[in-house]
N, C-alpha and C positions, 0 to 999 in steps of 0.2 A: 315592661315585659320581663318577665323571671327567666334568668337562664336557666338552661340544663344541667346536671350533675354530668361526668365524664361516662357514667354508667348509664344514662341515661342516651348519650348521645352515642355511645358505642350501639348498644341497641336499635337507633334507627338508622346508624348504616349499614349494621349488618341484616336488618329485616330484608335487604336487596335479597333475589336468589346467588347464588353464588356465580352463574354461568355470565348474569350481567355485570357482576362485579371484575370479572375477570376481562369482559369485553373490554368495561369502562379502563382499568388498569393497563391493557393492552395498547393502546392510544398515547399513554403519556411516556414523560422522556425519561432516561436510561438513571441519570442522575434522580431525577423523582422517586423512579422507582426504589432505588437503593434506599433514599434516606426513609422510604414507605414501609420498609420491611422492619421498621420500629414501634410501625401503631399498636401490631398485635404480632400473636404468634400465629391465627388463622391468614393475615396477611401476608407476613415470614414462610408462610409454608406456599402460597401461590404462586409469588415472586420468584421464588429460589429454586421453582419446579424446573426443571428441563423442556418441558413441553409448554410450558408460558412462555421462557424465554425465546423458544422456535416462532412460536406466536408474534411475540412484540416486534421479530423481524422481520416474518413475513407480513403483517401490518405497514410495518414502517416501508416496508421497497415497495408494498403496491402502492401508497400513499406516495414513497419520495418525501418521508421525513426523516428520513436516517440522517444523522446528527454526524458528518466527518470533521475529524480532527487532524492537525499535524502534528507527529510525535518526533519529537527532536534527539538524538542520540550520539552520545560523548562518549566514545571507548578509546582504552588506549591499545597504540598499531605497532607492531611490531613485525619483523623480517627473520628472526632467530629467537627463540629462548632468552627471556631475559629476566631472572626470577625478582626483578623489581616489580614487575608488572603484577609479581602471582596473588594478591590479594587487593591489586586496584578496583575500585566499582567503577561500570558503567554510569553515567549520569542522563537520566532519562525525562523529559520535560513537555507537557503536550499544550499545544497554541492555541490560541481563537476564543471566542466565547462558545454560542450555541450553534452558530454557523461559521463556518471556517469560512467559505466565501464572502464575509464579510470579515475580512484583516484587520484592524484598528492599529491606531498609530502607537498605543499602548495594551497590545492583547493579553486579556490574563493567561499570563504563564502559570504552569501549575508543576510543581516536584513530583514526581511518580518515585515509588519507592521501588527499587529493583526488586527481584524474585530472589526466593533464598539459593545461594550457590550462583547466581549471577556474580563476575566478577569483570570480566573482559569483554564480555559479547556486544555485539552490536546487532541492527534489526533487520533481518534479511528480506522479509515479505512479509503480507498481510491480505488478510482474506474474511470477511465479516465479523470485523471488531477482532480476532484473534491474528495474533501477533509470533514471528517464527524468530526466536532469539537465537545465536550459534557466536563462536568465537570467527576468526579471521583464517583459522582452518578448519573451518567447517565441523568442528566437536563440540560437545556442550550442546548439544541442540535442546531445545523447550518454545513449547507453545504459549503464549501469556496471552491473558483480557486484559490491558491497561485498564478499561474503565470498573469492573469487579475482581480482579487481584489471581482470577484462576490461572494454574499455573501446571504445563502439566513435561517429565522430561521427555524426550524422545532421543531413541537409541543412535549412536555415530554410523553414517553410513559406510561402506562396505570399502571403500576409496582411500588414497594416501596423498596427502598434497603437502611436498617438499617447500616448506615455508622459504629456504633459501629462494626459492625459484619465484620471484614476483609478478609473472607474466602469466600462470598458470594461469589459463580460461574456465574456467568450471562454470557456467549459468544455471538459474536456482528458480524457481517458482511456487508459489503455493494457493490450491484452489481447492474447491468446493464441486462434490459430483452430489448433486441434487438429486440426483432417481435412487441413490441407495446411499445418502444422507453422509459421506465420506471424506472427508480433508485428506488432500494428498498433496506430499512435498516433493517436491522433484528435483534431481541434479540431472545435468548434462554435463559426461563427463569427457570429451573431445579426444583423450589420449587412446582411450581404446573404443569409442563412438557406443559407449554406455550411457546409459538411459538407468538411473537409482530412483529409485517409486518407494516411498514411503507411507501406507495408509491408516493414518488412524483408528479406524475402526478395528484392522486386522493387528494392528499394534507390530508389520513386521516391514521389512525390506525386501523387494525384489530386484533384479537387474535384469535389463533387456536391451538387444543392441541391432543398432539402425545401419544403415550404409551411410557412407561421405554426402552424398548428394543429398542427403536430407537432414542434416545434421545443425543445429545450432553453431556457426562458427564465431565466435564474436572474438577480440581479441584485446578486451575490456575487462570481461570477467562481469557485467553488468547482467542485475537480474533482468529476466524476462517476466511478460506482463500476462494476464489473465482476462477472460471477457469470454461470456456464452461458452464459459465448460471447456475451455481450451488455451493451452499458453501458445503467444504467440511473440514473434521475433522477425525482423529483415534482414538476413546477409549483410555483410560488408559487400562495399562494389556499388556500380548501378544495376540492382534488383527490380526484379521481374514482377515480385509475386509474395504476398504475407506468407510466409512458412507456420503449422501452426501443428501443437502436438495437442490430439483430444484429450482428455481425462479421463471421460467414460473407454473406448475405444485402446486407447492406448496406441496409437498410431497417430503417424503422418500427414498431413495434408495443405495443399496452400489456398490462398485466396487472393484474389486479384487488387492490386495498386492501381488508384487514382491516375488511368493513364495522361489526363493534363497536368498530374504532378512527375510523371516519367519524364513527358515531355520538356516540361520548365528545368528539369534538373539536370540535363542532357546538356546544355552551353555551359552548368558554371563552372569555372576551374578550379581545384585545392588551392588554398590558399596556406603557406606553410606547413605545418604540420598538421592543418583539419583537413578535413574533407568535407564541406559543404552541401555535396551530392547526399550525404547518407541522410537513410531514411531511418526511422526512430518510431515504434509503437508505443502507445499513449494512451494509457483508459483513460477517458474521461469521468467526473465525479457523476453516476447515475450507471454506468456498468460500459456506455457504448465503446465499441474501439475505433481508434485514433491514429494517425500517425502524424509526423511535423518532419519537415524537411523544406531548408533553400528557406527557411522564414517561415511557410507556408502552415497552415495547420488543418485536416481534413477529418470528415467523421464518418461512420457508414449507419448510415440512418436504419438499415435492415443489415441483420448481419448475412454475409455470404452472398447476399445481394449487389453484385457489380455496380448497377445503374445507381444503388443509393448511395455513392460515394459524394459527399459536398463539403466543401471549402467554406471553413466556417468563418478563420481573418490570417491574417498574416501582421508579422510586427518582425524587426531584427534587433537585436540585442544591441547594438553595435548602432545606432540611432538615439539612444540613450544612454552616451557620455560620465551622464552627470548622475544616473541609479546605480547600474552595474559598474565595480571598480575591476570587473576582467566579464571577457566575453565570455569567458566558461560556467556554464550556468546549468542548472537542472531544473525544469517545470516541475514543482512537488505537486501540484495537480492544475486540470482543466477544464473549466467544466463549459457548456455547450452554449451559454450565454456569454460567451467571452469574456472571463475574467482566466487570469493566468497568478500561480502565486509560484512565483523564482524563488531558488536559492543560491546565491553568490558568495560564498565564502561564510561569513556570518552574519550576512544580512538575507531578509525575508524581504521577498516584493510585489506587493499588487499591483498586477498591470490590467487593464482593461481593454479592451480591441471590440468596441464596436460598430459596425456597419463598414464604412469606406474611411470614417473617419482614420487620424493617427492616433496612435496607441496611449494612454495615458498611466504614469504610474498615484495612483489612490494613496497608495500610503508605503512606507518600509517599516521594519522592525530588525534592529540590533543582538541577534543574540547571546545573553549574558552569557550562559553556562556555558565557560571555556577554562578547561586546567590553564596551569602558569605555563607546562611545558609543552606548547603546542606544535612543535616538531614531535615531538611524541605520542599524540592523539589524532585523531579522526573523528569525523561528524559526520551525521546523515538525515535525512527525513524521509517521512515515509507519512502517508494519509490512514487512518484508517478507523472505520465508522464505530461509536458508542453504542454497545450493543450487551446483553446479557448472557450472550451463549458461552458454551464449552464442549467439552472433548468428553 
C-alpha cells in the first residue's frame, strides 16, 4: 500500500467543511490543542480564536472533561520593605498528569515559566483556567492562563494595606458573570466595610459599601470561594447561615447550613488555639458548594435548595499520625466521589473516604520546589482547570 505525500494528506483532512472540523477540535484536550496549532496556519487561526476557546469550555463543563490541575506557588514573604526581595521570582510548578484526582506517587511536575514583570507575587484565586497573580499587598495584580502563557496586568485597587500590620483582613475572590461574559475581582475591605469590584471587561474599579451585619468578617485574611455566580463565606462563631455576595447583583444574601451539621458542632469544645466548631466553604471539583466542619464534609446537591444539603464522608486529620506531620492542613480540592488531595507543609495527600468505610491515604508527594531560606518564603496551592481562554 503507497503512502501519501504530506500534500496529499493535508488535502483530505481539510476536504472536512470547516464547522465539523471545529466541532471535532472542540472535544479534545487543552494540551493537544496547543501542540495542533503547528499543522497549519488554517488550524493556528481556529484554535487561537477567542470564540473556539469559549467553545472548548463550554464543551468540556457540559461533558465534565475539564482537565484540573494543582498549581504550586513559591513566593518570597515579607512584613516591611526589604529590597533583597526586589528582583526574586516566584517559582511556579503545576501537579498531576491528565487528571489531578488521580495523585501518583511520582506526579509529573511541570516548571511554568513566570510572566514577564512577575517577581514576588503569589496566586490569589482562580476562575476557569485563568489565574489572579498579586504581591502580599495586594499590588502587581495580573491575570495569567498557566496552560497558554496569556497574561494580562490589572490596575492596584483603590485601598492601602500597612504591611507592618499582619493581621490586616482583607478577603479576595474571583469569578465569572456568565449573562455578560465578565471576570470580576473582588476585595472585602473590613476597615471601612468596602466592597472593591474590579471588572474586566470595563477594565476599571468601583467601590461599594455594606453594613456590619453583612460583612465578610474573617480574621485569617483567607480567600473566599465561588460557586453559581456568587462568592461565599461563613462567619467566625457558631453560624447560622452561608453569607453569600452575587456577582451579577452586587449584593448580599445568605443560604442555609446543614442543620445536622449546626447541631453536631454545638457539643464540641476549642481545643487550644482552634476552634473546631468553625465552618469552612469548599467548592468541590465540578462547581458544587461545599462546606467541612467537626471532620464532617457536606454538599448542596441543588444550589439554594435547603432540603439538598448531604453529607457526603467525614475523616479527621488527627486519625492519621503517620501522613500528616501537623494537624494544620488545607483541602487543595474535593471532589464528590470522595477523594480529598491535603496540603501539609510540603507534602501533597491523597486521601480517600469512601462509604462508612475509614479513610485511606492513596499515595503522598514531597514537594521539591523550596528556596534554601524557608523562613523567608511561602507556599500555596490553588486547583485550577486547563483551559484556552483570556481577557
Amino acid at each position: 500500500m503507497c503512502s501519501m505525500s504530506k500534500k496529499e494528506e493535508e488535502e483530505v483532512v481539510f476536504d472536512l467543511p470547516e464547522d465539523v472540523v471545529v466541532k471535532i477540535l472542540c472535544r479534545l484536550p487543552v494540551k493537544s490543542l496547543l501542540r495542533f496549532t503547528c499543522v497549519s496556519k488554517r488550524w493556528h487561526s481556529i484554535i487561537s480564536d477567542s470564540k473556539f476557546a469559549r467553545s472548548t469550555f463550554e464543551v468540556a463543563s457540559q461533558t465534565r472533561t475539564l482537565r484540573p490541575r494543582l498549581l504550586f506557588a513559591t513566593y518570597p514573604y515579607y512584613r516591611s520593605w526589604d529590597p533583597r526581595f526586589e528582583y526574586e521570582r516566584s517559582l511556579f510548578e503545576c501537579f498531576g498528569d491528565t487528571d489531578i484526582s488521580r495523585l501518583e506517587r511520582n506526579p509529573l511536575c511541570q516548571s511554568l515559566t513566570p510572566p514577564p514583570g512577575v517577581y514576588m507575587e503569589r496566586v490569589l484565586a482562580s476562575c476557569n483556567g485563568l489565574v489572579v497573580l498579586g504581591k502580599t499587598s495586594y499590588t502587581n495584580l495580573s491575570v495569567w492562563n498557566p496552560s497558554t502563557g496569556f497574561f494580562r496586568k490589572i490596575p492596584s485597587p483603590g485601598f492601602r494595606l500597612d504591611l507592618e500590620d499582619g493581621t490586616f483582613p482583607i478577603t479576595f475572590a474571583f469569578g465569572h458573570v456568565m449573562a455578560i461574559d465578565d471576570y470580576k475581582l473582588v476585595f472585602f475591605v473590613p476597615e471601612d466595610f468596602a466592597v472593591h469590584i474590579f471588572s474586566t471587561r470595563d477594565g476599571s474599579w468601583k467601590v461599594i459599601t455594606f453594613p456590619h451585619s453583612s460583612f465578610p468578617c474573617r480574621d485569617d485574611g483567607e480567600d473566599l470561594l465561588v460557586s453559581n455566580g456568587a462568592i461565599h463565606w461563613v462567619s467566625t462563631g457558631i453560624p447560622e447561615a452561608i453569607s453569600a455576595f452575587d456577582l451579577v447583583s452586587e449584593e448580599f444574601r445568605q443560604l442555609p447550613l446543614p442543620p445536622a451539621l449546626i447541631k453536631s458542632i454545638l457539643n464540641v469544645e476549642p481545643v487550644e488555639d482552634r476552634d473546631p466548631r468553625r465552618i469552612w466553604t469548599q467548592v468541590l471539583v465540578g462547581g458544587r458548594l461545599c462546606v467541612r466542619s467537626h471532620n464532617e464534609y457536606w454538599v448542596m446537591k441543588q444550589y439554594a435548595v435547603p432540603e439538598s444539603w448531604v453529607k457526603m464522608f467525614q475523616f479527621s486529620v488527627a486519625d492519621m499520625p503517620n501522613v500528616f506531620a501537623s494537624e494544620y492542613v488545607y483541602p487543595a480540592f474535593v471532589t464528590e466521589g470522595g477523594t480529598v488531595v491535603m496540603l501539609s507543609g510540603m507534602w501533597l495527600a491523597r486521601i480517600e473516604c469512601h462509604n462508612e468505610g475509614k479513610p485511606v491515604c492513596s499515595s503522598r508527594y514531597q514537594i521539591k520546589s523550596v528556596h534554601v531560606k524557608k523562613d523567608m518564603y511561602r507556599s500555596g496551592v490553588m486547583v485550577y482547570d486547563e483551559t484556552l481562554l483570556s481577557l
